[in-house]
DRENTORKOL-3810 file (N, C-alpha, C; in nm, 4 decimals):
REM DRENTORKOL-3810
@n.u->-1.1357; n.v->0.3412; n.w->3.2274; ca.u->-1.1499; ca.v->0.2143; ca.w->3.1589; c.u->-1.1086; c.v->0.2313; c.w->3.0124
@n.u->-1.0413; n.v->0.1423; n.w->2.9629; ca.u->-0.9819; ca.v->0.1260; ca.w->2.8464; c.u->-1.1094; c.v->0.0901; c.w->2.7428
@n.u->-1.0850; n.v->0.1907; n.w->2.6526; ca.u->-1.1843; ca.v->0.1613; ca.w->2.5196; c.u->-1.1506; c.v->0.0556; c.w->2.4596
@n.u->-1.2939; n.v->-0.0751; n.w->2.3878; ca.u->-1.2745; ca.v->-0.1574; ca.w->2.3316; c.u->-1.2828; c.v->-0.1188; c.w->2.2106
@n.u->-1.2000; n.v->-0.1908; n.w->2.0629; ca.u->-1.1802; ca.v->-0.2078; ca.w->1.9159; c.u->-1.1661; c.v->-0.3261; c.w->1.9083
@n.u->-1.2639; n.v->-0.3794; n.w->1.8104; ca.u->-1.2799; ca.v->-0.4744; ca.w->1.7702; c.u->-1.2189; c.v->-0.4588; c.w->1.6305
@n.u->-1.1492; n.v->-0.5154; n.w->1.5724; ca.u->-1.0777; ca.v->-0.5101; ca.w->1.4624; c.u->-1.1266; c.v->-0.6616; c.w->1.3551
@n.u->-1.1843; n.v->-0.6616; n.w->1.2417; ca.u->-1.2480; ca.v->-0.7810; ca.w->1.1612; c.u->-1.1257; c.v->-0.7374; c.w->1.0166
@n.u->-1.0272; n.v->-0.7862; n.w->0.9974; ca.u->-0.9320; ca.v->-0.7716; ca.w->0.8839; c.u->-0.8893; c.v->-0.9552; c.w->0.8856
@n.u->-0.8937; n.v->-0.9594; n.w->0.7158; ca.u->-0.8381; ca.v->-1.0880; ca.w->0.7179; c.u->-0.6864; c.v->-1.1074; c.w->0.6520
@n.u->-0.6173; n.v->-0.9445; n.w->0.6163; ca.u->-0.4841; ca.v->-0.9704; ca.w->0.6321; c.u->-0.4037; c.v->-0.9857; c.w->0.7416
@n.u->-0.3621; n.v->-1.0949; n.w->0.7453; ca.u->-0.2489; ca.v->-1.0777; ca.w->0.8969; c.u->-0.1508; c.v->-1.0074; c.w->0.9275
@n.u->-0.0987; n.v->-0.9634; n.w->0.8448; ca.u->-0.0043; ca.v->-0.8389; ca.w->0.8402; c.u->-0.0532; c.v->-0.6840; c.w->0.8999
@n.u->-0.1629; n.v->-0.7044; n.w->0.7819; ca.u->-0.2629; ca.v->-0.5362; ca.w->0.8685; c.u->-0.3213; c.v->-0.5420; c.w->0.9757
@n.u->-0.3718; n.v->-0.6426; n.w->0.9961; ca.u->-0.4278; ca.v->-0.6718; ca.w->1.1276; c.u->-0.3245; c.v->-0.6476; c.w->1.2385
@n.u->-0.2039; n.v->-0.7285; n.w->1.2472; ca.u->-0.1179; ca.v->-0.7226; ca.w->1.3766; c.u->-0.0569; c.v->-0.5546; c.w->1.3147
@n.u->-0.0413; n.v->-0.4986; n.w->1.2192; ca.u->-0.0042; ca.v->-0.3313; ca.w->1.2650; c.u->-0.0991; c.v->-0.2281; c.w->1.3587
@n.u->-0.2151; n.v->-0.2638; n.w->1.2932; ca.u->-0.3296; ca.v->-0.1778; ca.w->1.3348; c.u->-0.3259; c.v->-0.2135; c.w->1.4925
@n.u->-0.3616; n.v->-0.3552; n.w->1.4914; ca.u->-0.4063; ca.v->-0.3570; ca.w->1.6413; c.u->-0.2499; c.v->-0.3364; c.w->1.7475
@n.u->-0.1372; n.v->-0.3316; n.w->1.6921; ca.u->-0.0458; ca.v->-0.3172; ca.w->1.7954; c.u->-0.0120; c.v->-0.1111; c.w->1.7780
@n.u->-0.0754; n.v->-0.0686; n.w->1.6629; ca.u->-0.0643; ca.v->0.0937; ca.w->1.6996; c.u->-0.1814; c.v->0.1146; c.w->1.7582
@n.u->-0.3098; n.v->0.0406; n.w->1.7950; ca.u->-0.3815; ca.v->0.1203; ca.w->1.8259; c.u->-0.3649; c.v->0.0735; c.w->2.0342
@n.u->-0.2674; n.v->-0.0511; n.w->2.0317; ca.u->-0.2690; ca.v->-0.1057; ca.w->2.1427; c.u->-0.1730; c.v->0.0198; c.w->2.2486
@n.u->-0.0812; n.v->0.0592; n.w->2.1432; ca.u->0.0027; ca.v->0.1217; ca.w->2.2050; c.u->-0.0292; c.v->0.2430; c.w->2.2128
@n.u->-0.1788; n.v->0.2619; n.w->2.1800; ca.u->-0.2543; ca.v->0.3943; ca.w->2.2031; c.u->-0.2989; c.v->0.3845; c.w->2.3557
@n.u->-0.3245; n.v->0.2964; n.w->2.3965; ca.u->-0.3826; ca.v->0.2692; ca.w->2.4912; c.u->-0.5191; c.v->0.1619; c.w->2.5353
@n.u->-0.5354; n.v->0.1111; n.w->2.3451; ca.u->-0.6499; ca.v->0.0775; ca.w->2.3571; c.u->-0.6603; c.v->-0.0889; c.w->2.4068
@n.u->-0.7997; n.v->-0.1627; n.w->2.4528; ca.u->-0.8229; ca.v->-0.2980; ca.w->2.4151; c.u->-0.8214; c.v->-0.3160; c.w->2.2754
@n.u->-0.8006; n.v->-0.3969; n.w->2.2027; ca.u->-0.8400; ca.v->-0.4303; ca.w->2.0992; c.u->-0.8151; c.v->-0.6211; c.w->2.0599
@n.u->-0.9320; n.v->-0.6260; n.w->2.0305; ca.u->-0.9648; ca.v->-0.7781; ca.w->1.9417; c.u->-0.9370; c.v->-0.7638; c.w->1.8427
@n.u->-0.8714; n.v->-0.8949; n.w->1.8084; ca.u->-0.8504; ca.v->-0.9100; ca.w->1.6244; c.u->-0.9033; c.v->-1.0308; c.w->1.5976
@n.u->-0.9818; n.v->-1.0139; n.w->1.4636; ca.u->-1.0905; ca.v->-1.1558; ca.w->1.4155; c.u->-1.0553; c.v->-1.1133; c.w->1.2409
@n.u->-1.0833; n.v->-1.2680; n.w->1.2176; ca.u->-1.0196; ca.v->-1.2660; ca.w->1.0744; c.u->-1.1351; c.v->-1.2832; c.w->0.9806
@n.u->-1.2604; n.v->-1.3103; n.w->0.9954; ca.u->-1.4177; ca.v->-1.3125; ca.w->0.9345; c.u->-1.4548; c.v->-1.2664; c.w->1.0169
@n.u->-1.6196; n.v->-1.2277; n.w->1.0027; ca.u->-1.7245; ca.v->-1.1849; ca.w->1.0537; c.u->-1.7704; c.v->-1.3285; c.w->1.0950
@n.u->-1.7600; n.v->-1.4158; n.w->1.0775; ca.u->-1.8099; ca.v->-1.5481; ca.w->1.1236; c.u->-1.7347; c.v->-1.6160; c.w->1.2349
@n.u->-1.5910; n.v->-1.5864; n.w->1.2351; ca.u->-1.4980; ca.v->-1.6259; ca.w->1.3989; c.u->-1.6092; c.v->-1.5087; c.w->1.4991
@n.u->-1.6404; n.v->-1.3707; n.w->1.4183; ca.u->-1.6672; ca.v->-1.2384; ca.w->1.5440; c.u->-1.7646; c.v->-1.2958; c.w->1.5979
@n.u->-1.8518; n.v->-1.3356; n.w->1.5250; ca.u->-2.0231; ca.v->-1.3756; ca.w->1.6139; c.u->-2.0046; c.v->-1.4840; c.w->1.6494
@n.u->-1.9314; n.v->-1.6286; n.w->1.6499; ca.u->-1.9292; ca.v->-1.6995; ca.w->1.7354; c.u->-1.8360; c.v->-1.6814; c.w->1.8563
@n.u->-1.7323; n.v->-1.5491; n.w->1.8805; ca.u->-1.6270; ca.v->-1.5137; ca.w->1.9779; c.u->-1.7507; c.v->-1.4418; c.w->2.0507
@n.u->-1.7895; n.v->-1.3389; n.w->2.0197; ca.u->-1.8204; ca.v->-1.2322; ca.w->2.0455; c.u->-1.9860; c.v->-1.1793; c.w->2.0619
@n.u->-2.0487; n.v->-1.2886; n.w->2.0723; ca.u->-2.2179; ca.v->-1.2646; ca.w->2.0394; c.u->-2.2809; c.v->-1.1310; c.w->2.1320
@n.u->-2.2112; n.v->-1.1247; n.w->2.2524; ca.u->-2.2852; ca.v->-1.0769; ca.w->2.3748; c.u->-2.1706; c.v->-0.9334; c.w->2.4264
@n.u->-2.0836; n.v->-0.9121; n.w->2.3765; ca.u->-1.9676; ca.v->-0.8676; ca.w->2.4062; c.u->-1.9180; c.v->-0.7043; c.w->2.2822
@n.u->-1.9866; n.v->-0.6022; n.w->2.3097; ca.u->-2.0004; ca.v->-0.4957; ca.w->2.2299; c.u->-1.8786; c.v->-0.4438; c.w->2.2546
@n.u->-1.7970; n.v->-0.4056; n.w->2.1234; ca.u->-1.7178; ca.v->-0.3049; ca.w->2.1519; c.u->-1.7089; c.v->-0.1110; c.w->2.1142
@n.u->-1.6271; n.v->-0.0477; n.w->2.1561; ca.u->-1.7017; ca.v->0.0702; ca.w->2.1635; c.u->-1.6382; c.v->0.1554; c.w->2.0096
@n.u->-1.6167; n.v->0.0657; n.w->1.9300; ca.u->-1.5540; ca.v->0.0982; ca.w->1.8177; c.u->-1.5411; c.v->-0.0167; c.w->1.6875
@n.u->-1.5910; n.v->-0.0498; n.w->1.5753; ca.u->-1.5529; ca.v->-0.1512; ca.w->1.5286; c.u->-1.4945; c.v->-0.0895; c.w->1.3945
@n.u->-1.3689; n.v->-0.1792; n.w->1.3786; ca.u->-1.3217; ca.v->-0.1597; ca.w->1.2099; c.u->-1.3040; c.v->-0.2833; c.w->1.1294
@n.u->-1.3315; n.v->-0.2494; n.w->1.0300; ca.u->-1.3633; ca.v->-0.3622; ca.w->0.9749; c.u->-1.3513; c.v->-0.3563; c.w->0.7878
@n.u->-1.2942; n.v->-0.4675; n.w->0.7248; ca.u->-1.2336; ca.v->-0.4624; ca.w->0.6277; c.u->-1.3577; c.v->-0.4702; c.w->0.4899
@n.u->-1.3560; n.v->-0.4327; n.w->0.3808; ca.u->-1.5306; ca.v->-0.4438; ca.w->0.3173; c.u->-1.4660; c.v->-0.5641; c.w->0.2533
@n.u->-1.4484; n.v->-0.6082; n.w->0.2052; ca.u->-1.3605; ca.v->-0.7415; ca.w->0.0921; c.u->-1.2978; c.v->-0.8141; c.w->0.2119
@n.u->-1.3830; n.v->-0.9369; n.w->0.2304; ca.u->-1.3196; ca.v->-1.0444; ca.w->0.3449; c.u->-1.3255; c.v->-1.1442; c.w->0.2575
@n.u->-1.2283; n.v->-1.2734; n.w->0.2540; ca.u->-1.2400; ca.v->-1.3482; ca.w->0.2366; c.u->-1.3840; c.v->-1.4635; c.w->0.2965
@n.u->-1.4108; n.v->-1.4747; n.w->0.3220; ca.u->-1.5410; ca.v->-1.5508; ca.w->0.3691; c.u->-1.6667; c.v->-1.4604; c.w->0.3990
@n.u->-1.6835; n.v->-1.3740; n.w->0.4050; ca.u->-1.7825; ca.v->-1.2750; ca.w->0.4238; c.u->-1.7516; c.v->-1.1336; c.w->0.3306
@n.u->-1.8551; n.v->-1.0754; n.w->0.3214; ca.u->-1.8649; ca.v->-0.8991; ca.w->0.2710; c.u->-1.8430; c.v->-0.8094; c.w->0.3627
@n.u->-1.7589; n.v->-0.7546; n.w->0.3907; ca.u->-1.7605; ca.v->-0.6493; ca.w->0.5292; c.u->-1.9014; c.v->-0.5458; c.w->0.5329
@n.u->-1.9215; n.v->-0.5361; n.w->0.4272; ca.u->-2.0578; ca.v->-0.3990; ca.w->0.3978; c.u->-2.1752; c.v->-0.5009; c.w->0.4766
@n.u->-2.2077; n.v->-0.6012; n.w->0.4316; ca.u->-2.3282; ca.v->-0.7322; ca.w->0.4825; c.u->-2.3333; c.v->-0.6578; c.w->0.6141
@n.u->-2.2014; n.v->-0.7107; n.w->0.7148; ca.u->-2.2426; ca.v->-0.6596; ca.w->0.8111; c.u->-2.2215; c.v->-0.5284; c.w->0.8970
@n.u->-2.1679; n.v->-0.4390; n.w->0.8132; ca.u->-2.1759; ca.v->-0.2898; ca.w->0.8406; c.u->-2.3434; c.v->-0.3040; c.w->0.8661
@n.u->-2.4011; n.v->-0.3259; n.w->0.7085; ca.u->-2.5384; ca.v->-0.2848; ca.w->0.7657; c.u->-2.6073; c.v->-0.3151; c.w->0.8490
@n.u->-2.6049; n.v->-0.4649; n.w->0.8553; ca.u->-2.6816; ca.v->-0.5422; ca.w->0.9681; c.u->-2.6360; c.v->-0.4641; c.w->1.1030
@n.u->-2.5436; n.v->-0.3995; n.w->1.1122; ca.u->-2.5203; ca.v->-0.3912; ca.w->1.2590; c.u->-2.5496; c.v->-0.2152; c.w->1.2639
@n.u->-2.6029; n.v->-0.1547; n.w->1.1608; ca.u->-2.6453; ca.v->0.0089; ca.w->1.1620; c.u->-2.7878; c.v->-0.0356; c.w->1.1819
@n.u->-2.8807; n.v->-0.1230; n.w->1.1073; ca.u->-2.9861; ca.v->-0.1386; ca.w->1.1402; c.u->-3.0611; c.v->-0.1933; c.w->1.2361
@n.u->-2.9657; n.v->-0.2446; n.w->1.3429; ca.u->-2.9793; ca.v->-0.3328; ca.w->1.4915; c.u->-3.0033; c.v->-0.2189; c.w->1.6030
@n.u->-3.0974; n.v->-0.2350; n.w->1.6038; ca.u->-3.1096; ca.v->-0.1189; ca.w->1.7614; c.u->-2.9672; c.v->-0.1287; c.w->1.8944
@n.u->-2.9062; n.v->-0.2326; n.w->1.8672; ca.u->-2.8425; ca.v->-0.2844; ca.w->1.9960; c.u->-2.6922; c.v->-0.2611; c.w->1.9360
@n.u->-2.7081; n.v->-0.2134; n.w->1.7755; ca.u->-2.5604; ca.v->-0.1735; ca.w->1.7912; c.u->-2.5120; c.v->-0.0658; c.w->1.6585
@n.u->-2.6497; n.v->0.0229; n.w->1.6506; ca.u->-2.6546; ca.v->0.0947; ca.w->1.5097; c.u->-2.5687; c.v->0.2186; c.w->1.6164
@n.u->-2.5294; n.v->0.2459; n.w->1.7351; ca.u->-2.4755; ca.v->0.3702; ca.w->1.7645; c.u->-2.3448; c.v->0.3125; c.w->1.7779
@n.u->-2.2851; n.v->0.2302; n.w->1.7581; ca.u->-2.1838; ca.v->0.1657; ca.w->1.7700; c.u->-2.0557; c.v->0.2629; c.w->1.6364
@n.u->-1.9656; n.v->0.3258; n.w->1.6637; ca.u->-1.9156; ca.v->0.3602; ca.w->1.5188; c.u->-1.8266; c.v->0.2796; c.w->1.4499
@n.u->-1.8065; n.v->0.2479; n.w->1.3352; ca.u->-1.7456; ca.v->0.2114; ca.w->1.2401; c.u->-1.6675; c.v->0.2844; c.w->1.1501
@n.u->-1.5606; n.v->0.1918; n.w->1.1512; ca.u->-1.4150; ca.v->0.2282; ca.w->1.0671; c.u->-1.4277; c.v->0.1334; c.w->0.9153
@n.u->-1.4328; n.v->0.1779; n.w->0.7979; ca.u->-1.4136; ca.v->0.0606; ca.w->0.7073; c.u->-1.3505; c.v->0.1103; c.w->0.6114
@n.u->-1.2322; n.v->-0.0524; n.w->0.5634; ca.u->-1.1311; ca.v->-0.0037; ca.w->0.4937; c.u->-1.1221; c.v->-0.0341; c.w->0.3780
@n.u->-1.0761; n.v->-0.0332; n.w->0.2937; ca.u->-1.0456; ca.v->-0.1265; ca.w->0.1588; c.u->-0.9601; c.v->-0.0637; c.w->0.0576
@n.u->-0.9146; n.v->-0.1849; n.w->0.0084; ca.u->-0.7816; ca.v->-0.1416; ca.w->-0.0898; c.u->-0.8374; c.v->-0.0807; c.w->-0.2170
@n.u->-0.9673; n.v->-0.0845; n.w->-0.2229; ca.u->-1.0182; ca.v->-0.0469; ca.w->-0.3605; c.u->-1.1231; c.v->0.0721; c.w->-0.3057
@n.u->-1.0644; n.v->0.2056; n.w->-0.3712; ca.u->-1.1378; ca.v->0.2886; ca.w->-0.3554; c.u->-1.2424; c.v->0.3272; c.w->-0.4093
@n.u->-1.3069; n.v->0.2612; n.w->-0.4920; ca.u->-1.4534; ca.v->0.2212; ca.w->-0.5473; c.u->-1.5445; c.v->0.2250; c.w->-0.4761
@n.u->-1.4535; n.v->0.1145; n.w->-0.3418; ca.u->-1.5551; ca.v->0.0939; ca.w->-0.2787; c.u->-1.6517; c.v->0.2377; c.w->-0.1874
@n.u->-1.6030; n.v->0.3475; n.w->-0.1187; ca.u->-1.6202; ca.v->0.4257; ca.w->-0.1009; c.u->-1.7918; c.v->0.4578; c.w->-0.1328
@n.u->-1.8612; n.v->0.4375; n.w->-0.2165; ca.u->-1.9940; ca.v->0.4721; ca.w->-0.2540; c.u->-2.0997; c.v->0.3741; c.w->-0.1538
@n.u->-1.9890; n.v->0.2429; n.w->-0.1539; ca.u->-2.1035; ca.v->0.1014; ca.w->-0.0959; c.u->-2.1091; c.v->0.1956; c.w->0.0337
@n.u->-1.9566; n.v->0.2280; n.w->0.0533; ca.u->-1.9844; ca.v->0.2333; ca.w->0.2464; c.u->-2.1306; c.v->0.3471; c.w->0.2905
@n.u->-2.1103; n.v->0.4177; n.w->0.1662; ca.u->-2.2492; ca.v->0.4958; ca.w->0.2676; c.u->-2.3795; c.v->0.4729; c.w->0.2381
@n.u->-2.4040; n.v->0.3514; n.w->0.1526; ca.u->-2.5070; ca.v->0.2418; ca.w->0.1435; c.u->-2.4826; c.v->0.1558; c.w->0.2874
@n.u->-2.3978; n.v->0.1805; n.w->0.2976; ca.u->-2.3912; ca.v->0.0500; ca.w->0.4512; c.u->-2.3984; c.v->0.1448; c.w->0.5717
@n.u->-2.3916; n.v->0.2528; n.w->0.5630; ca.u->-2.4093; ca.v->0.3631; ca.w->0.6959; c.u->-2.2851; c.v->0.3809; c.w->0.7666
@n.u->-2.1556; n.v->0.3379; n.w->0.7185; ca.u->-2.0464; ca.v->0.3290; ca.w->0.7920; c.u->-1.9896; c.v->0.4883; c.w->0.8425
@n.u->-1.9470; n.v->0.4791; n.w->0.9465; ca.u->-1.9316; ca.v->0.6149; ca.w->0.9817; c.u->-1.7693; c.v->0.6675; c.w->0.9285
@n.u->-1.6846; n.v->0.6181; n.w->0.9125; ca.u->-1.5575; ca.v->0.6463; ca.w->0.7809; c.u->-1.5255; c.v->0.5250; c.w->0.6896
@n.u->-1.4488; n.v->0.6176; n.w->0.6011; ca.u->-1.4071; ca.v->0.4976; ca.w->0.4827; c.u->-1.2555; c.v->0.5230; c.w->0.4793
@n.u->-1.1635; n.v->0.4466; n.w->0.4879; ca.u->-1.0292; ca.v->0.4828; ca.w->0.4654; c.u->-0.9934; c.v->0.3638; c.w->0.3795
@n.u->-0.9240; n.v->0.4266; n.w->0.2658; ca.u->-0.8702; ca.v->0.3311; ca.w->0.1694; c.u->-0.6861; c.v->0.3000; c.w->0.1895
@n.u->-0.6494; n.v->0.1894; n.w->0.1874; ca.u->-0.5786; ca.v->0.0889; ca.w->0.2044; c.u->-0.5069; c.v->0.1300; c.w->0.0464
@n.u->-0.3410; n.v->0.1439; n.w->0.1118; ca.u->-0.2768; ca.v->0.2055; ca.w->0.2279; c.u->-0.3059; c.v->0.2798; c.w->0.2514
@n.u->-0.3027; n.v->0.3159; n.w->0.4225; ca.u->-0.3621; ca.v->0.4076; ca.w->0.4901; c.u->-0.2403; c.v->0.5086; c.w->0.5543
@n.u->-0.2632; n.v->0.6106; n.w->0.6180; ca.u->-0.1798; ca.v->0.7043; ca.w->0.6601; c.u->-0.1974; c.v->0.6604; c.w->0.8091
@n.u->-0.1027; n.v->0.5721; n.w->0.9013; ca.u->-0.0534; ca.v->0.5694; ca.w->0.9927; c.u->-0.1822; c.v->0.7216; c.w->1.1320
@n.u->-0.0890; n.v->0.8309; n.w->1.0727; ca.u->-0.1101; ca.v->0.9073; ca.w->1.1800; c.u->-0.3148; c.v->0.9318; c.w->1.1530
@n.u->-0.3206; n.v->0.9232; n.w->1.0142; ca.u->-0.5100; ca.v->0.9419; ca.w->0.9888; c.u->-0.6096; c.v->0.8546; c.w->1.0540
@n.u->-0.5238; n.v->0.7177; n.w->1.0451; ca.u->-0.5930; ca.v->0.6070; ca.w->1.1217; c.u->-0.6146; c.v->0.6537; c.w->1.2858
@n.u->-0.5129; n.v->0.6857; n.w->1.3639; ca.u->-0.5368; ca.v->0.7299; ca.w->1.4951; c.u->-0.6065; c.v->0.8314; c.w->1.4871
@n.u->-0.6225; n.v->0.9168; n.w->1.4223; ca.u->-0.7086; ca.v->1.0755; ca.w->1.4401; c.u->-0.7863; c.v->1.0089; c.w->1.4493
@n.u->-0.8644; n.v->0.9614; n.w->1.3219; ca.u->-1.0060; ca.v->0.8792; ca.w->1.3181; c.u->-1.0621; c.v->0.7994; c.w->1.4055
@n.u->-0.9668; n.v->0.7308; n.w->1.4667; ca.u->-0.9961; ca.v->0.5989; ca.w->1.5900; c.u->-1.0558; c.v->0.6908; c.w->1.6917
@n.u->-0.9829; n.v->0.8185; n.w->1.7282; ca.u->-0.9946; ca.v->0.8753; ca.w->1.8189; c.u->-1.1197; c.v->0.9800; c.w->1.8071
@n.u->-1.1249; n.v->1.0194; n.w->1.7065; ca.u->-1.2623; ca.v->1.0889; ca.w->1.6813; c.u->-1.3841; c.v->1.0229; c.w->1.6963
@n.u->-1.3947; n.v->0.9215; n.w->1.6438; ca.u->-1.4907; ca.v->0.8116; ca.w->1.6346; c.u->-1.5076; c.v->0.7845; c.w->1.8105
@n.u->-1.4417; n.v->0.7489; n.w->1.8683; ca.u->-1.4408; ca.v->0.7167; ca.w->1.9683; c.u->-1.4823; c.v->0.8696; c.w->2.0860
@n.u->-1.4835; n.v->0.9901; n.w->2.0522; ca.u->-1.4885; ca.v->1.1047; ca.w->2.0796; c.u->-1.4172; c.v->1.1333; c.w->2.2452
END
């Protein structure tokens, strides 16, 4: 069975790279452009990997990094989080995220990681 990635980026550009290298990995992957399309798509529907952007236009990506480390139903869940500002880096491990990759990213680092994460 094909591993699910849920992908939350609200550039459209990064979004359709990521999810068509990680498609051509082999994977499922969803693409959602807020955290607010994900929970009304997606309420009941876990995937086995989420990445997700910290600077969204309509939402904070960190908000719900944490909310979803502190949820019994989806704190083992791992997380990818990205951002163009490498500042950010300190929030993510206030938010429990399990990597931080800063934007632009290295192509081949992104798959190691997907794949590690995913073990």
């Amino acid at each position: 069975m094909r591993k699910i990635i849920h992908l939350i980026e609200d550039d459209r550009a990064i979004s359709e790279l990521i999810a068509f290298l990680l498609t051509e990995e082999g994977y499922d992957v969803k693409v959602f452009a807020n955290p607010k399309m994900y929970e009304q798509r997606t309420h009941h529907l876990l995937p086995d990997l989420l990445i997700i952007d910290v600077k969204l236009a309509c939402n904070d990506g960190l908000t719900m990094c944490l909310e979803w480390k502190q949820d019994p139903s989806t704190r083992d869940i791992p997380m990818l989080v990205t951002s163009a500002y490498e500042g950010n880096r300190a929030d993510i491990r206030v938010a429990e995220a399990d990597y931080f990759m800063s934007k632009p990213f290295d192509i081949n680092e992104l798959l190691a990681w997907v794949s590690s994460l995913l073990g």
